[in-house]
ROBAMAR-15845 format. One record per atom (N, C-alpha, C): atom name; x, y negated, z. Coordinates in steps of 0.05 Angstrom, whole numbers, always signed. Layout:
! residues N
   at       px       py       pz
   CA        X        Y        Z
...
***
This chain:
! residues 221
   at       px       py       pz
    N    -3627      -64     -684
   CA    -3603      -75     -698
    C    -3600     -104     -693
    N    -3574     -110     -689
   CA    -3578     -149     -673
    C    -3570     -159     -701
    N    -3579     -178     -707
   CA    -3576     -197     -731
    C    -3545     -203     -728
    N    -3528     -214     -744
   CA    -3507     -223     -744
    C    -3489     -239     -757
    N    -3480     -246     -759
   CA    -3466     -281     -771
    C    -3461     -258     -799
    N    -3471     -281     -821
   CA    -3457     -269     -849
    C    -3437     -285     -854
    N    -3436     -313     -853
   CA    -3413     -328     -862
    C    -3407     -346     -829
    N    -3376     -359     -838
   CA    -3368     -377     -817
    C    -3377     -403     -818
    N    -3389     -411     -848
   CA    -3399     -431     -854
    C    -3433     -437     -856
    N    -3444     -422     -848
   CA    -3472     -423     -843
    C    -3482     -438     -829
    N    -3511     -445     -827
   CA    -3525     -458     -811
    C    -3534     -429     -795
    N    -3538     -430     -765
   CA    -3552     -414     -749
    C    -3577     -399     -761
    N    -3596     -417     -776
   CA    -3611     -404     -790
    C    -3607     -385     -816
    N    -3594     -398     -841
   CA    -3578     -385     -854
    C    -3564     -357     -851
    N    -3551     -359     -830
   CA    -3533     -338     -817
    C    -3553     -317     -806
    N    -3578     -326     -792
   CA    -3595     -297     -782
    C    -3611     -290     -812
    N    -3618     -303     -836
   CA    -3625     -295     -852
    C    -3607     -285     -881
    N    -3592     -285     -873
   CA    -3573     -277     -891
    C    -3570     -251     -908
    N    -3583     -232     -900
   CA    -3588     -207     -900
    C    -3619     -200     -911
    N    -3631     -226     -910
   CA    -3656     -209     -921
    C    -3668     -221     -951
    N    -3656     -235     -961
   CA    -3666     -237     -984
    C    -3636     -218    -1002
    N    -3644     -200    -1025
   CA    -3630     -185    -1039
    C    -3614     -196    -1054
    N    -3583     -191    -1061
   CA    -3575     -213    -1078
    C    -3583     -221    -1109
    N    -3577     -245    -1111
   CA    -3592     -247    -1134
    C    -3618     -266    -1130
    N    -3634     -259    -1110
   CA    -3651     -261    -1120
    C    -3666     -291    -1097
    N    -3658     -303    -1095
   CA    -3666     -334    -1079
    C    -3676     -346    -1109
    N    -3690     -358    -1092
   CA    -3697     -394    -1113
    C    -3675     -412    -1113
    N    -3654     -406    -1102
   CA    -3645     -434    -1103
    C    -3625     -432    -1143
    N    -3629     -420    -1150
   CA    -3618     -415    -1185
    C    -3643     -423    -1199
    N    -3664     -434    -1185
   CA    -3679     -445    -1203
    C    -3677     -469    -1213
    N    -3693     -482    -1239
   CA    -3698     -499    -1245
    C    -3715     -524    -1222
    N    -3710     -539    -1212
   CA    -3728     -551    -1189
    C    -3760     -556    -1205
    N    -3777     -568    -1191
   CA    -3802     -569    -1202
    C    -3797     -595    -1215
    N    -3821     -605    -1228
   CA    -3811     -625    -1250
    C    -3830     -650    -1238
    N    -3811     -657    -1209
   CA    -3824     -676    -1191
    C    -3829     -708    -1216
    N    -3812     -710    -1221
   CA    -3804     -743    -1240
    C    -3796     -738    -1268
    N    -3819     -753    -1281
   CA    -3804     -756    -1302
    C    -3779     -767    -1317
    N    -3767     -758    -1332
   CA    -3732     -773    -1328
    C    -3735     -800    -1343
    N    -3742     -802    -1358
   CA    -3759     -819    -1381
    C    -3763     -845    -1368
    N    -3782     -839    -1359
   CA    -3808     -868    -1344
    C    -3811     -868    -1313
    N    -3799     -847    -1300
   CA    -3797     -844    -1280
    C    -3817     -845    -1266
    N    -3839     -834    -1277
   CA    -3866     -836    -1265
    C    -3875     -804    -1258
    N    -3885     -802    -1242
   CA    -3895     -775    -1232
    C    -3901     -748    -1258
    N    -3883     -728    -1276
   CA    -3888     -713    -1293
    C    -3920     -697    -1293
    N    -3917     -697    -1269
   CA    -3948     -673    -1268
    C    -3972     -687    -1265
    N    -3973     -717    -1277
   CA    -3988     -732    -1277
    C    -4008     -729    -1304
    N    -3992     -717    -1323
   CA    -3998     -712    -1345
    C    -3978     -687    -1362
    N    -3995     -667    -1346
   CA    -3971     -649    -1351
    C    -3982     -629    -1376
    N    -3965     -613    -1387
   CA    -3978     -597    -1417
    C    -4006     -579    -1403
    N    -4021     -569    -1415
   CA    -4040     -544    -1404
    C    -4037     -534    -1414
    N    -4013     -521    -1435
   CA    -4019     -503    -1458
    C    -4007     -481    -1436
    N    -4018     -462    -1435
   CA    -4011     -429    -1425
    C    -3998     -423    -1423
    N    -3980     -417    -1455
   CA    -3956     -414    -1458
    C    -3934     -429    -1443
    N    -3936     -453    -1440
   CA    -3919     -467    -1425
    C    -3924     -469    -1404
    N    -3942     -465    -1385
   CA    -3944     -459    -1355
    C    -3939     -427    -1345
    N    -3939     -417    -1356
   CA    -3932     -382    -1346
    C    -3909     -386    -1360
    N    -3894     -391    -1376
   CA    -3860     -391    -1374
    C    -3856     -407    -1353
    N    -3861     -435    -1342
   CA    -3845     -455    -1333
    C    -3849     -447    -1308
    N    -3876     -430    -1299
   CA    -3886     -430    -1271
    C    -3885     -400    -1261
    N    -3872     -379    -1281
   CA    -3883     -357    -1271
    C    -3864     -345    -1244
    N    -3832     -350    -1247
   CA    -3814     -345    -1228
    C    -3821     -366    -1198
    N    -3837     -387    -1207
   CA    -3849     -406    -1179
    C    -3863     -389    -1168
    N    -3884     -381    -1180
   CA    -3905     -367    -1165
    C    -3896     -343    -1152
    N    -3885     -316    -1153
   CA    -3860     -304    -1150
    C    -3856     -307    -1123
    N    -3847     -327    -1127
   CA    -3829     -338    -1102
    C    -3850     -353    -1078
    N    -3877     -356    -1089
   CA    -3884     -374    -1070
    C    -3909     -343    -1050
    N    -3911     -324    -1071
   CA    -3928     -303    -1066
    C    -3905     -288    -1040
    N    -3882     -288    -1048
   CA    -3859     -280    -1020
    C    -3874     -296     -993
    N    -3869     -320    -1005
   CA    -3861     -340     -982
    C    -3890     -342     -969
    N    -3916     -330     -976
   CA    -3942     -330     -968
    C    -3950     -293     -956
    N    -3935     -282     -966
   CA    -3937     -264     -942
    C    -3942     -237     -955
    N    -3940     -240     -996
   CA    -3943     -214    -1004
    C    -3929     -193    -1002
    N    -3934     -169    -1006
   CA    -3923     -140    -1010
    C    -3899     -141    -1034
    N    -3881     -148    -1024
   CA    -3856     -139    -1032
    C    -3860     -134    -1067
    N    -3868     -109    -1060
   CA    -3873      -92    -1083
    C    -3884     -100    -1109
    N    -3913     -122    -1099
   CA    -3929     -122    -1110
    C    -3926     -151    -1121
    N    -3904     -157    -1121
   CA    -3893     -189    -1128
    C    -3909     -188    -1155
    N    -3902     -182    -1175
   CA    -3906     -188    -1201
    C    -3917     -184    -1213
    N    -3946     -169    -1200
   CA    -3972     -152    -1207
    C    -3989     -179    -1193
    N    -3989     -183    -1170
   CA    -4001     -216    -1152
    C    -3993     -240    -1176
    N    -3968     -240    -1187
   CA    -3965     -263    -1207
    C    -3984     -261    -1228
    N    -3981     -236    -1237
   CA    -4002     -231    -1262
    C    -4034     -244    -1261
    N    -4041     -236    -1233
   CA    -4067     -234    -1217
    C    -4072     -263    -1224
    N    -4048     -282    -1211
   CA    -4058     -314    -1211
    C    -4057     -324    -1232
    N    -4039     -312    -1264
   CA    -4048     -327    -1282
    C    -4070     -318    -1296
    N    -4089     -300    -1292
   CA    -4110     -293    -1307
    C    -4123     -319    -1295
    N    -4134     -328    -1269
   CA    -4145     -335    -1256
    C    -4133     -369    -1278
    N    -4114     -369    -1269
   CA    -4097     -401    -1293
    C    -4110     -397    -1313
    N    -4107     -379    -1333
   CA    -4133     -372    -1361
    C    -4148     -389    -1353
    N    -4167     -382    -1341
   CA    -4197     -377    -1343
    C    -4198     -409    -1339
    N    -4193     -419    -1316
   CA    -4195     -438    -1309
    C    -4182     -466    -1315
    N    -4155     -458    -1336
   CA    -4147     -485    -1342
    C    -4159     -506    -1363
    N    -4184     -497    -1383
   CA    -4193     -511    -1393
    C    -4216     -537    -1370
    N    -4219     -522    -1348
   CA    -4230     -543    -1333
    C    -4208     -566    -1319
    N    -4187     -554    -1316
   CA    -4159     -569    -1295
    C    -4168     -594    -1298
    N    -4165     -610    -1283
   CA    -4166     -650    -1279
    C    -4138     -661    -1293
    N    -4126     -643    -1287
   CA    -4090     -647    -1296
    C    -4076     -663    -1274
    N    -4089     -670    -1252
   CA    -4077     -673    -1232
    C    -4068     -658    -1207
    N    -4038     -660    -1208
   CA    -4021     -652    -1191
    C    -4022     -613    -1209
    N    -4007     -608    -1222
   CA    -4010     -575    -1237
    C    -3999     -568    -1207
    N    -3981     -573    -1200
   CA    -3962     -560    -1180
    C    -3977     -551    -1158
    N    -3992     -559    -1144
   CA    -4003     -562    -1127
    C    -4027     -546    -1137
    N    -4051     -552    -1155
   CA    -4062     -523    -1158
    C    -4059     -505    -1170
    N    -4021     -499    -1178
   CA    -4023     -469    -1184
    C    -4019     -461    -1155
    N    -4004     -477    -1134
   CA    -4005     -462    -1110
    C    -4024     -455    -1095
    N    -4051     -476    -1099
   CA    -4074     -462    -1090
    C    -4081     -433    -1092
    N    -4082     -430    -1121
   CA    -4092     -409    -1134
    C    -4073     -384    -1124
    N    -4047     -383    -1122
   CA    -4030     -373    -1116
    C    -4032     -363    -1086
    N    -4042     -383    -1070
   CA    -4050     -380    -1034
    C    -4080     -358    -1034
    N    -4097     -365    -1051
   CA    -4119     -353    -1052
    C    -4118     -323    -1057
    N    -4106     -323    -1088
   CA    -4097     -296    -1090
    C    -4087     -272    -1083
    N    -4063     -289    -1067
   CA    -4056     -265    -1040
    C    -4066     -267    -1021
    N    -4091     -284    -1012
   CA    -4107     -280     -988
    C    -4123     -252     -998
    N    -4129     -263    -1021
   CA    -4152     -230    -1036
    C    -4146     -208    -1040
    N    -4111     -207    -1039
   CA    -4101     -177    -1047
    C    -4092     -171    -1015
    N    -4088     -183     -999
   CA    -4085     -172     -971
    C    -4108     -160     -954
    N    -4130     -176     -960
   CA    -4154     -163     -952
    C    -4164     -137     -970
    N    -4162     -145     -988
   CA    -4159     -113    -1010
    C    -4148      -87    -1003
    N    -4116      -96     -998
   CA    -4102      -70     -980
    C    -4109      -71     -955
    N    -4124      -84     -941
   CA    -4131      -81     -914
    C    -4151      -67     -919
    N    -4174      -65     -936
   CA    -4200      -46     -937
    C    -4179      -16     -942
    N    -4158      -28     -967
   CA    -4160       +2     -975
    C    -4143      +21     -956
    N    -4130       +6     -935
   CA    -4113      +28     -916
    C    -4134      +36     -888
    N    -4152      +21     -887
   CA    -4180      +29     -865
    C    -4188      +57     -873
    N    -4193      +51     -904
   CA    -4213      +73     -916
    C    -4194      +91     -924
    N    -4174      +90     -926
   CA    -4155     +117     -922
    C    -4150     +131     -885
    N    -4166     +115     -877
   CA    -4156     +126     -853
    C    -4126     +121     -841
    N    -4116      +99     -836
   CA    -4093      +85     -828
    C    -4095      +69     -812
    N    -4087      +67     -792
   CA    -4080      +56     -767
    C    -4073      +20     -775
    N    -4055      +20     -779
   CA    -4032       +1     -791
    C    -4019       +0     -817
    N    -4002      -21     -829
   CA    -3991      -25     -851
    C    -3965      -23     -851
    N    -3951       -5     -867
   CA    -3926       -8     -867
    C    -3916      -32     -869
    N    -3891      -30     -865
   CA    -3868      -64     -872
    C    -3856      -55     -905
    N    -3862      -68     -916
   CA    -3855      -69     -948
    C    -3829      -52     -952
    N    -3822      -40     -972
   CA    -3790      -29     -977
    C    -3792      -49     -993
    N    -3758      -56     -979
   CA    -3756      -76     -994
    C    -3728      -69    -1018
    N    -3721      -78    -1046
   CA    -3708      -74    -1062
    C    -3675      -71    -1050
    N    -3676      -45    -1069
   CA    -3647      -28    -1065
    C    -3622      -48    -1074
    N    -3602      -41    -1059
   CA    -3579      -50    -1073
    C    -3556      -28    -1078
    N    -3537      -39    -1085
   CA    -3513      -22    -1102
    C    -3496       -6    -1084
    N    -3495      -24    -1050
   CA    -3478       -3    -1038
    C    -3481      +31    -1036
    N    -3462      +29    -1018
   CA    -3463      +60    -1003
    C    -3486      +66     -991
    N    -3484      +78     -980
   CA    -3512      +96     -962
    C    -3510      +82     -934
    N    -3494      +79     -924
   CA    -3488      +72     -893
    C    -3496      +40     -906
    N    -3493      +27     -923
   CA    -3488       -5     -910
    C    -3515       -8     -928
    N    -3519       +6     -948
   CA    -3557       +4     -949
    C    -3578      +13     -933
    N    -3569      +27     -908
   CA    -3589      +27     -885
    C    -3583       +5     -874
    N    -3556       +2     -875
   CA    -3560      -20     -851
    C    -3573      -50     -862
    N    -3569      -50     -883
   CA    -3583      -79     -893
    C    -3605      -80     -894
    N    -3620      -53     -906
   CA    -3651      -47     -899
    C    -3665      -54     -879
    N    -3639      -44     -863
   CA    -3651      -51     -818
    C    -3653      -75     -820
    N    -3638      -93     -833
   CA    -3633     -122     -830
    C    -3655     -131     -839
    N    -3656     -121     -861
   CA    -3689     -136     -875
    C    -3710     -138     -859
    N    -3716     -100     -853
   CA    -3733     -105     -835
    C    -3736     -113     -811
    N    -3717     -127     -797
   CA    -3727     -140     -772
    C    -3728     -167     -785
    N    -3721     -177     -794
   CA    -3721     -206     -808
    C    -3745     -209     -812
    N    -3760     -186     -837
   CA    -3787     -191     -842
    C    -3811     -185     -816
    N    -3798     -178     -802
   CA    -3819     -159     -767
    C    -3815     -196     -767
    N    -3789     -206     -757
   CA    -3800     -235     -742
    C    -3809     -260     -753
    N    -3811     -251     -783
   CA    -3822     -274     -795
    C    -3851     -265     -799
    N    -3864     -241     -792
   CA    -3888     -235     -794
    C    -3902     -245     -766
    N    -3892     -255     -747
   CA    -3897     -268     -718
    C    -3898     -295     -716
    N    -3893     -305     -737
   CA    -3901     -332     -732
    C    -3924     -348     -742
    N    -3935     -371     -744
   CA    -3954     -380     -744
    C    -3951     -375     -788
    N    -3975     -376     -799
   CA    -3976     -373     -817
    C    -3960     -407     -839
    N    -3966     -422     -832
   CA    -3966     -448     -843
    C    -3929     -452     -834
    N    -3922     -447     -807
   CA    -3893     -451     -803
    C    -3874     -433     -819
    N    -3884     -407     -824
   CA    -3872     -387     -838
    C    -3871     -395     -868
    N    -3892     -404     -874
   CA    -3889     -416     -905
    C    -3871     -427     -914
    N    -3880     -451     -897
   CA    -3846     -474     -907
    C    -3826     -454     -901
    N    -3824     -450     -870
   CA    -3797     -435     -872
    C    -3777     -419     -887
    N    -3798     -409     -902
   CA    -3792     -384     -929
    C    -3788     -399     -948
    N    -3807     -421     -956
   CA    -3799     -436     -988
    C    -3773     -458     -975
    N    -3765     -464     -962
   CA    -3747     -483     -959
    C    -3716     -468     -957
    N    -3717     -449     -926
   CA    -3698     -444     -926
    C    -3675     -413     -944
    N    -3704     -397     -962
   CA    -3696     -368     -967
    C    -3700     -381    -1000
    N    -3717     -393    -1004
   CA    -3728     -394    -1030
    C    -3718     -421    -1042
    N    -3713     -438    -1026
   CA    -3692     -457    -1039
    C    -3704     -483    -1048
    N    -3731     -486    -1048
   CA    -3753     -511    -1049
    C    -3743     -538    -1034
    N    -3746     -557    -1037
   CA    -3734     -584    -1034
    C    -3755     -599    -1011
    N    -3760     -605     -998
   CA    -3791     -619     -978
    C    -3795     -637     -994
    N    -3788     -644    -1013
   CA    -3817     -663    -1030
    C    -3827     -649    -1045
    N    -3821     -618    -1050
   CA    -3830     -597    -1075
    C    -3852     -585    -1056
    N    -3845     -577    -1037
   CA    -3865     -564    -1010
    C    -3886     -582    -1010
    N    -3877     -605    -1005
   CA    -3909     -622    -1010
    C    -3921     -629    -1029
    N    -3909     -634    -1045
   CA    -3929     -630    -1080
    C    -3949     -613    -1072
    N    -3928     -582    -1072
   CA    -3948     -564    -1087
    C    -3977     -553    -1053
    N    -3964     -568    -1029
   CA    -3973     -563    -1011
    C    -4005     -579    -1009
    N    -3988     -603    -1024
   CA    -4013     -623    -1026
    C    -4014     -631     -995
    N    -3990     -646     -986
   CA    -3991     -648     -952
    C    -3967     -675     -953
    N    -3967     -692     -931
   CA    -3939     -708     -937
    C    -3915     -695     -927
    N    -3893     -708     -940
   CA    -3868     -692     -935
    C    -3865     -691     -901
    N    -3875     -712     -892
   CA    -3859     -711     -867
    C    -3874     -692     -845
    N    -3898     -677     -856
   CA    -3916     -649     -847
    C    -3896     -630     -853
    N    -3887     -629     -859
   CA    -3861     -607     -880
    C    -3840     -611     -864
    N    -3831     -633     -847
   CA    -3799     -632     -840
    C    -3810     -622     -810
    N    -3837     -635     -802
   CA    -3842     -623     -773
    C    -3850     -596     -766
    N    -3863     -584     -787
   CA    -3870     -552     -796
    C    -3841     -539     -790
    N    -3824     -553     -819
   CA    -3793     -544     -814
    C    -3779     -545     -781
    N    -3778     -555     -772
   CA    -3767     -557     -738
    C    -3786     -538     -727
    N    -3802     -540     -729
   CA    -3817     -521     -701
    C    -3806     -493     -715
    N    -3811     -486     -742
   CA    -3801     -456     -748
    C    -3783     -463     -748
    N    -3755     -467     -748
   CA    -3734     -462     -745
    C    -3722     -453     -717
    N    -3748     -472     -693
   CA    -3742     -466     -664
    C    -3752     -442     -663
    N    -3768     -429     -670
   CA    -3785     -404     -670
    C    -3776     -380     -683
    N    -3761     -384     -700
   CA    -3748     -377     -710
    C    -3723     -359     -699
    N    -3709     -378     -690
   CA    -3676     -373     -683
    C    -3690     -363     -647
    N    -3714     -370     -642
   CA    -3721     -357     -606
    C    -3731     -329     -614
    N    -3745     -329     -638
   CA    -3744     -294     -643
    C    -3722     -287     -639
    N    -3702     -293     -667
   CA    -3680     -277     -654
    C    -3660     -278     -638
    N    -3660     -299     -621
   CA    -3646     -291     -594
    C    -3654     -279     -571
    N    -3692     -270     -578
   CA    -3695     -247     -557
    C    -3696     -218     -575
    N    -3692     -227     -597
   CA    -3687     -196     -611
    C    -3668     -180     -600
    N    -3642     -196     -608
   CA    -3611     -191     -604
    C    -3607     -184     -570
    N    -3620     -199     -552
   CA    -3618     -198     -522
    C    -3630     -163     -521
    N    -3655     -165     -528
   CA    -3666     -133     -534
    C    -3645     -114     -542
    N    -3634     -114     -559
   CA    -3615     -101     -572
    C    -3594     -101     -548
    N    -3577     -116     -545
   CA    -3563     -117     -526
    C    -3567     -103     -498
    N    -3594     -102     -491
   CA    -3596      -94     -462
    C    -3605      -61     -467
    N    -3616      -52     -490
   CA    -3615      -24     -499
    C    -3590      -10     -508
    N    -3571      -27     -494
   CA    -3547       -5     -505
    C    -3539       +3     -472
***
């Protein structure tokens, strides 16, 4: 299936990903992270609450989104969220209270390192070759234009599963998920300007996937 312009007003990138996040459902309707305080204008997460309650409301749709953008199972979005705040429990009476943002995303990177290797034992020991590509969430159309968006997803997600792990990150929290490059580096714990050069190379890698996708496509007809 060749990727194809969704809007006339898109960015090139935009436009080949247009199709694979479900509607509804981007970061960019979020609340941004709570880089500055409005107050004193001094760094918020410098001294940020630890109470529980207020980090799994304020953080739980972040993490969500950042478990996408690191390479989880579709499916298993909100079962992986659960996973990382037990792990927040246990451990926030030790927190330093410096930078929250940045180690919930640790914890968050870790976690889906542990549940990938998890389903990697458990599809060995079932006797499986390989891993499926996620189903990814239904929408409202017809039958014909929900395969075809499906198709869409899934090559979207085939070529973002090809790229370097670290370029795909940003790529996902910036351009699908709606994160800001000084939010990517907070929580990256990296300087922004690691984040804008990350950003360029996936974007080149990116848009060369799919212009040998589409060429593929093209020369199989």
């Amino acid at each position: 299936m060749k990727l194809r312009s969704t809007s006339t007003h898109s960015s090139p990138v935009q436009e080949a990903i247009g199709t694979w996040s479900p509607e509804g459902d981007t970061g960019r309707g979020l609340p941004p992270l709570p880089l500055v305080d409005a107050k004193g204008g001094e760094p918020a997460l410098a001294r940020p609450s630890l109470d529980f309650t207020h980090v799994y409301s304020t953080f739980f749709s972040h993490v969500v989104r950042w478990i996408r953008a690191l390479g989880g199972p579709i499916a298993d979005l909100e079962d992986i969220a659960q996973e990382v705040f037990l792990v927040v429990r246990r451990r926030l009476p030790q927190f330093d209270g410096e930078n929250l943002v940045g180690w919930l995303y640790q914890i968050t990177r870790y976690t889906v390192r542990d549940h990938r290797r998890r389903a990697w034992f458990r599809h060995v020991l079932a006797g499986r070759r390989d891993i499926d590509l996620d189903d990814m969430p239904h929408s409202q159309d017809g039958p014909a234009a929900h395969l075809d968006k499906k198709e869409a997803q899934r090559v979207v997600h085939d070529l973002l599963s090809r790229m370097s792990d670290k370029r795909r990150t940003a790529f996902v929290l910036f351009e699908i998920e709606g994160y800001s490059g000084e939010e990517i580096a907070l929580m990256q714990d990296i300087p922004v300007s690691t984040v804008w050069t990350r950003l360029y190379h996936a974007r080149r890698d990116f848009l060369g996937l799919v212009a040998k996708h589409n060429s593929r496509e093209q020369g199989g007809r």
